[in-house]
N, C-alpha and C positions, 0 to 999 in steps of 0.2 A: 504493500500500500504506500508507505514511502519510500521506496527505494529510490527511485530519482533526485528527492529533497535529501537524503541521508548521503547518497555519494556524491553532490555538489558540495554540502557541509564538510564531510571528510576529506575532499579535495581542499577546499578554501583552507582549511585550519593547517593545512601543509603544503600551503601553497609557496613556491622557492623565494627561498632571504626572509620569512618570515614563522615567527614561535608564536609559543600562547605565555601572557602573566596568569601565574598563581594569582591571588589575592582571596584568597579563600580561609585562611587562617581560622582556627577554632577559637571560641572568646579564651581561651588559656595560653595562647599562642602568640596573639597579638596584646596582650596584656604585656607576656614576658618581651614584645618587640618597644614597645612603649614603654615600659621601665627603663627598659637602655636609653633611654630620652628624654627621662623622666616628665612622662606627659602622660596621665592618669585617663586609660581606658573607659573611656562614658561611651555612651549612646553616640552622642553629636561628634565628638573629638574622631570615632572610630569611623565616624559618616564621612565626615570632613579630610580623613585621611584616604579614604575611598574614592574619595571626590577628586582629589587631585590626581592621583593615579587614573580617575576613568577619562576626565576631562582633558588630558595632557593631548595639544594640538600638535598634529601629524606621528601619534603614533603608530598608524593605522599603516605605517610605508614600513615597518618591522615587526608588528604585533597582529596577530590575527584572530587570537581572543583571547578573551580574559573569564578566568573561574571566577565564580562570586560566591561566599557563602548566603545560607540562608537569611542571614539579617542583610545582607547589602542586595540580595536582590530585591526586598522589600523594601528600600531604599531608593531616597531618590536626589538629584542635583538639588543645585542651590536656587537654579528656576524652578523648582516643584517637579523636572523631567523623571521618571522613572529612571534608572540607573540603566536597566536593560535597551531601554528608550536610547537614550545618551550612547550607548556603544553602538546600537545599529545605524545611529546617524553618521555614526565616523569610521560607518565602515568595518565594526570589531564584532564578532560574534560571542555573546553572552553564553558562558557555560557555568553550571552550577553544580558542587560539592555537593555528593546525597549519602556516603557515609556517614554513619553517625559515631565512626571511630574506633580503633584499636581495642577489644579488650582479652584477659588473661583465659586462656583457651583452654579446657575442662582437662586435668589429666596431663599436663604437656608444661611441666615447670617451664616459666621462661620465656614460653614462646604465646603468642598473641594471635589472637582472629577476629577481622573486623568484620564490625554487625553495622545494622541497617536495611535489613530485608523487609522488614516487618513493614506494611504499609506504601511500599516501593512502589508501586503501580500510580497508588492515589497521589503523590506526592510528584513526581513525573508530567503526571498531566499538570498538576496546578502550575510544575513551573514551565510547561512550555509554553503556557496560556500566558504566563510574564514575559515572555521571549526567548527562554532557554532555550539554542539549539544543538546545546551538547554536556555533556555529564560527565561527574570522575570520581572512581570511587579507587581508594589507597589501600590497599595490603600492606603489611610488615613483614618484612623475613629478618630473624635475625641467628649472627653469624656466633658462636660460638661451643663452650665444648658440647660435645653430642647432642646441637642441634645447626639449622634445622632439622626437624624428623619428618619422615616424608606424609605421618598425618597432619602437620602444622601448613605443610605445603599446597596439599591436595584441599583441606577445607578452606584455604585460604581463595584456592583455585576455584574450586568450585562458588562460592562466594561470587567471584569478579564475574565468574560465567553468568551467574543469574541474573547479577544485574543488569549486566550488558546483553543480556536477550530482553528484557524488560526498556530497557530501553529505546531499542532498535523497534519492541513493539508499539512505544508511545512515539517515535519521530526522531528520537534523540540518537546524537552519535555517540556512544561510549567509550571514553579514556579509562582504558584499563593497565592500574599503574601497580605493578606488584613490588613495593622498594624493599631492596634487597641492601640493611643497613650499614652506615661507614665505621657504627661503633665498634671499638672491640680490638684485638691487634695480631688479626687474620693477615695471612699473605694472599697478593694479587692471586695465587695460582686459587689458592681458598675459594675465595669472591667469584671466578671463573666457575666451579664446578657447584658450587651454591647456585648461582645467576642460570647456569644452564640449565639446572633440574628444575626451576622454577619456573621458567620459559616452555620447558618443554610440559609440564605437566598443565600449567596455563591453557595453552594450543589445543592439547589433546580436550582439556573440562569445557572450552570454548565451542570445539566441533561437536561434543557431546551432546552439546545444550542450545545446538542449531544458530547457534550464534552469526551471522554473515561476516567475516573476517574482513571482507572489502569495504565494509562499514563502520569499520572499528579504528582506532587509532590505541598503538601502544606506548605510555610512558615507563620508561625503562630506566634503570640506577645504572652506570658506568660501573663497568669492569676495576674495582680499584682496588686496593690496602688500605686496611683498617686505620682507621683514626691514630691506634697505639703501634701499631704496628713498626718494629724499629727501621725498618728495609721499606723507605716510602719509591712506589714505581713512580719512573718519568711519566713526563707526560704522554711520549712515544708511545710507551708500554701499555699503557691505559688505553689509547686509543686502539690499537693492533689487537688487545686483549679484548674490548668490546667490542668490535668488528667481527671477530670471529666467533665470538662465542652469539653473537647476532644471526650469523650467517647460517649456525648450526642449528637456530633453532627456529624463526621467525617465517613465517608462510609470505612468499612472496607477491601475493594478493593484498597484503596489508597497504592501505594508503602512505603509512609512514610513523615513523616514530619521533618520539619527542622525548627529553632528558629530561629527568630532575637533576637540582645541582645537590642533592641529599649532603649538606653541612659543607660543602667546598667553598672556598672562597670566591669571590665573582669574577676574577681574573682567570681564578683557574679553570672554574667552571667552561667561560669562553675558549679558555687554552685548548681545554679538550675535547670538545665540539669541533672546533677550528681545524686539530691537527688528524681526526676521523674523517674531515670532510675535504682537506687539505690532502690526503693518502691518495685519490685518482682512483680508488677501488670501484668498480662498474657495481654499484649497490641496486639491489630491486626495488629500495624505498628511500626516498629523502633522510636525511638526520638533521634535524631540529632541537629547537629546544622547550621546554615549559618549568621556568624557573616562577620560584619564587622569591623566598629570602637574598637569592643573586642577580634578583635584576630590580630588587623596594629596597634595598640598604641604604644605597647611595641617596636615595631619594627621599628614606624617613629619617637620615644624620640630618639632611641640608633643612628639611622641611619643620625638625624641634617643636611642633606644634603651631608654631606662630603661623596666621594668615600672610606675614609681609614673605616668607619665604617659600610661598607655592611655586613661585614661577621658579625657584634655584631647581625646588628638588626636581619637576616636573622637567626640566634642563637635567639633570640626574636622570633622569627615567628613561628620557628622551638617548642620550647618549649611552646605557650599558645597553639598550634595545637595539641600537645599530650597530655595537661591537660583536655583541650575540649573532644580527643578520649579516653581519660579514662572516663572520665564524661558519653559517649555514653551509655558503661559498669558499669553506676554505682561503679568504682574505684577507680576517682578523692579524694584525699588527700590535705588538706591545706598545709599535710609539701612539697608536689610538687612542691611550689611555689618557693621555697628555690634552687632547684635545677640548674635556670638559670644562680642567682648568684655565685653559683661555679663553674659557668662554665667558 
């Protein structure tokens, strides 16, 4: 019934030199991003930092949409416009967060399964009726001793499958993001053979669950070393390590994938995108990105709450979004980075 609307959506949101912003933060989430700034999470303050972010002019030439959670899509500009209103005018496709979050998975010390099935259908419709035309629901895997197990994996899997058949049944195109985490002080080969089993087991719960894979978009965690990890891999190595382990497992049908930067810095995050995309490898899907915390940093330091400094961060927002779509092309330059400061 939609197939025509779901694979233009899927195309546009991976459409070349352009990613999607996060902005979807849970209120625990952006409370702890506002402490760093000491600007006290209210209602308006959280609206008003939303604001600047959806409102920023000409993001729409590196940004191809933006997640929203559930309070910001209930939310609207400082004209009274709907938020979701606001993004389609400039060209951005509104997608919206329908997990309702990570919790501790029955029997399975350690390891997590996220919920939010309950009511998925009803909830779906209300927000396409706002203008959602796309959805993303976040898995946890995480890395250490004897885990993950491959029950934490599969219920995790099957989870992402359900919603993303639900979705694709209401109109919506599903971001199905299985983060496979940087905590921990796992080595690169580690994170490989974790990420692989994940992928693959994803794939098989997906076809399971009649899922259309050509309707789907997948965000995927880099191939990397753990946070403590004393032997941290180049950036080379990260990118070669997720390319292959991409290769081994991802259905060539898929419209494309997109990256979280899971706790990287925003430099490097670019770095790494850049130097996968920078490789000449004849890939079946684009590599993108869909940051969060590495493409609002910049923009909620400059931005400290005060109204007089929207237009800096928004200049912030504005410039890590074009390092990122140079990075898409393999273009991205460290002296880039340079350029916001002259600005």
């Amino acid at each position: 019934m939609f197939e025509r609307e779901l694979a233009t959506t899927a195309a546009a949101m991976v459409a070349p030199g352009k990613g999607i912003l996060a902005i979807d933060e849970s209120g625990g989430t952006i409370k702890k991003r506002f402490d760093s700034i000491g600007v006290e999470s209210t209602v308006e303050n959280r609206r008003a930092y939303r604001d600047l972010l959806i409102t920023a002019n000409g993001l729409s030439q590196f940004i191809s949409g933006m997640i929203l959670y559930d309070e910001t899509i209930r939310q609207a500009a400082r004209d009274g416009t709907p938020f979701a209103q606001v993004l389609k005018k400039n060209g951005i496709l509104a997608g919206i967060k329908v997990d309702t979050g990570a919790k501790s998975l029955a029997g399975a010390p350690g390891e997590q399964v996220t919920e939010g099935l309950d009511g998925l259908r009803e909830r779906l419709a209300e927000y396409k009726k706002m203008g959602a035309m796309f959805a993303k629901w976040r898995a946890v895997i995480t890395i250490g001793k004897d885990i993950p197990s491959d029950y934490c994996i599969t219920a995790n899997a099957h989870a992402l499958a359900r919603y993303a058949a639900l979705c694709q049944e209401a109109g919506m195109v599903p971001i199905v993001e299985p983060e496979v985490l940087m905590d921990g002080n796992h080595t690169l080969e580690r994170c490989f053979d974790v990420t692989e089993i994940t992928l693959q087991t994803l794939f098989h719960e997906l076809h399971r669950q009649r899922v259309r894979i050509e309707h789907s978009i997948l965000k995927a965690s880099m191939v990397i070393s753990g946070k403590d990890c004393p032997q941290q891999a180049s950036v080379q190595q990260v990118a070669e390590a997720t390319i292959r382990c991409l290769r081994r497992t991802v259905p060539a049908a898929l419209p494309g994938i997109v990256f979280l930067s899971g706790g990287q810095s925003d430099e490097h995050a670019t770095a790494h995108l850049n130097a996968m995309n920078a490789a000449g490898a004849a890939l079946p899907w684009p590599l993108s990105f869909s940051y969060g915390r590495a493409l609002q940093a910049p923009a909620l330091k400059a931005w400290k709450g005060q109204a007089a400094n929207v237009a800096a961060a928004q200049q912030a927002l504005f410039h890590r979004s074009k390092c990122n779509s140079a990075a898409c092309f393999g273009r991205y330059q460290p002296e880039m980075e340079k350029e916001v400061l002259a600005a």
